[in-house]
C-alpha positions as CSV (number, residue, x, y, z in Angstrom):
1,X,0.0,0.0,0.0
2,X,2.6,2.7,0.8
3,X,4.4,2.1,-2.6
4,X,0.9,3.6,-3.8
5,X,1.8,6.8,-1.7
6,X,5.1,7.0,-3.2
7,X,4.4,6.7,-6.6
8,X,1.8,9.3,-6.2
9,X,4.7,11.5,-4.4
10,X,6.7,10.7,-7.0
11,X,4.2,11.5,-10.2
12,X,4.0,15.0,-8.3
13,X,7.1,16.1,-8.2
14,X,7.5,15.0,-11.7
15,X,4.4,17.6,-12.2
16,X,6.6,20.3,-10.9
17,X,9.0,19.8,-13.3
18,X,12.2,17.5,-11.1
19,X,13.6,13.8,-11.6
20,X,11.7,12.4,-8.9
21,X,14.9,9.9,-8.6
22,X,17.2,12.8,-8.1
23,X,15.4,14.2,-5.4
24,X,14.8,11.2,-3.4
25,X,16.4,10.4,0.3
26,X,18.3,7.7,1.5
27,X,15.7,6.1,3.3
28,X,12.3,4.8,1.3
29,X,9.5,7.6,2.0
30,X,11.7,10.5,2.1
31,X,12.6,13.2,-1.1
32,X,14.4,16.4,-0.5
33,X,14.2,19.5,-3.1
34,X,15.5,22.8,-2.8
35,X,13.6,26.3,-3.4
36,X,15.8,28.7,-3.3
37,X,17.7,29.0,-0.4
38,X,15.1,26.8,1.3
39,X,15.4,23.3,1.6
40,X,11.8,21.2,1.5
41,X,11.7,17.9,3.1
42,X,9.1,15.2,2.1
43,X,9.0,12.2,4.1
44,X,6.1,9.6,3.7
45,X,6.2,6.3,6.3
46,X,3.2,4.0,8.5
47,X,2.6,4.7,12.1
48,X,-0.1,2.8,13.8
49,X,-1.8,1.6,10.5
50,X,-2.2,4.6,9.3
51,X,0.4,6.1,6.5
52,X,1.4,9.9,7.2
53,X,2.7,11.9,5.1
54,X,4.6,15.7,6.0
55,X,6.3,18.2,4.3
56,X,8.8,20.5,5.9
57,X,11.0,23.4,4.9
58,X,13.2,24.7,7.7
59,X,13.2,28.9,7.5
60,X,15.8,30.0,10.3
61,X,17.4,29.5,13.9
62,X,15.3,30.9,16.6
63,X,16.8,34.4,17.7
64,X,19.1,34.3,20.9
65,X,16.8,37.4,22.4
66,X,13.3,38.8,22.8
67,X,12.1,35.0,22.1
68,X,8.5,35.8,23.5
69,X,8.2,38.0,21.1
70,X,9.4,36.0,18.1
71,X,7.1,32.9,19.1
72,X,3.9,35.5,19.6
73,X,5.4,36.6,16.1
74,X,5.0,33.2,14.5
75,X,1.9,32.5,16.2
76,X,-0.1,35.3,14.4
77,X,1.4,34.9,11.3
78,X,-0.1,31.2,11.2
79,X,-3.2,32.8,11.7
80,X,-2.7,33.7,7.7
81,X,-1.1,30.5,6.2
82,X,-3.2,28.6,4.5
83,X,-3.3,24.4,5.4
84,X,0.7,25.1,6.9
85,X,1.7,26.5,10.2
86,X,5.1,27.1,11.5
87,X,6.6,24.9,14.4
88,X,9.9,25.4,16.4
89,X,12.0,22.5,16.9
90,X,15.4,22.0,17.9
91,X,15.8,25.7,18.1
92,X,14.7,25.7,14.3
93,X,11.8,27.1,12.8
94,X,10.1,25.8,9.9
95,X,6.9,25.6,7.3
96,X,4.9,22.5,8.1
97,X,2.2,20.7,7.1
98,X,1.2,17.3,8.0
99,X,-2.2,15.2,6.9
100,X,-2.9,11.2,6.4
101,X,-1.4,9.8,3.0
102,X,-5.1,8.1,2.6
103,X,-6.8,11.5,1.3
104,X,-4.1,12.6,-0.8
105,X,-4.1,13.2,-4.7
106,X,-1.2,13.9,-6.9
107,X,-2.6,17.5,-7.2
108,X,-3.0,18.1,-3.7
109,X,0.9,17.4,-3.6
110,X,1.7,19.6,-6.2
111,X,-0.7,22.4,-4.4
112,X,1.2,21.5,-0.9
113,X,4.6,21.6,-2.5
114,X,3.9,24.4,-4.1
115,X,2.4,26.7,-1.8
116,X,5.5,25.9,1.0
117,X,7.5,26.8,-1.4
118,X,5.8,30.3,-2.1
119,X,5.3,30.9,1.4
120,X,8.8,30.3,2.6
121,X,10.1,32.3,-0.2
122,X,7.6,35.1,1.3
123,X,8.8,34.8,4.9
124,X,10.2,37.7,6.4
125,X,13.0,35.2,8.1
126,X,16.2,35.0,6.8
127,X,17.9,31.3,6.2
128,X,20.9,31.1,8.2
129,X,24.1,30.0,5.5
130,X,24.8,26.8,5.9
């Protein structure tokens, strides 16, 4: 069943244009493209019977002051994203969006893919250089 999922994760980001074999991770389930100076980060894998699939493109480190007011920052810009929200982890913020693999269709992918993209070309965070 999950090579189902993958295929259709695949067929979308053929959609958009990219070798869905040169974008794929080292583990099965996971695909990594690059927008820009952001990275996006597909992964695709069961948990509890159920098959999950996420999409995540880190922005930037959180600051090292005035932290409150960064995270009350992120907060109300979620309040205008659109199916994503941003989440801190690891000191890192990113784009995220997660749903069940089950209701997905190829052009639901390329619509999530796409509007990650635009949206973390359109945050006011600057990527730290890697």
């Amino acid at each position: 069943m999950i090579q189902t999922f993958y295929k259709l994760v695949d067929d979308a980001i053929t959609d958009l244009g990219l070798n869905s074999d040169e974008v794929r991770g080292e583990q099965p389930g996971q695909w990594n493209l690059k927008k820009g100076k952001f990275d996006i980060m597909i992964d695709l894998w069961e948990q509890e019977n159920q098959y999950i699939f996420q999409v995540v493109a880190p922005l930037c480190g959180m600051p090292e002051g005035n932290r409150e007011a960064f995270l009350l920052h992120l907060l109300e810009k979620n309040y205008g994203l659109s199916s994503l929200a941003y989440a801190v982890l690891n000191e890192t913020v990113f784009l995220k969006y997660t749903t069940e693999a089950r209701s997905l269709v190829k052009e639901h992918v390329v619509a999530i893919l796409t509007k990650i993209a635009f949206y973390a070309e359109q945050s006011s965070f600057v990527p730290e250089e890697r």
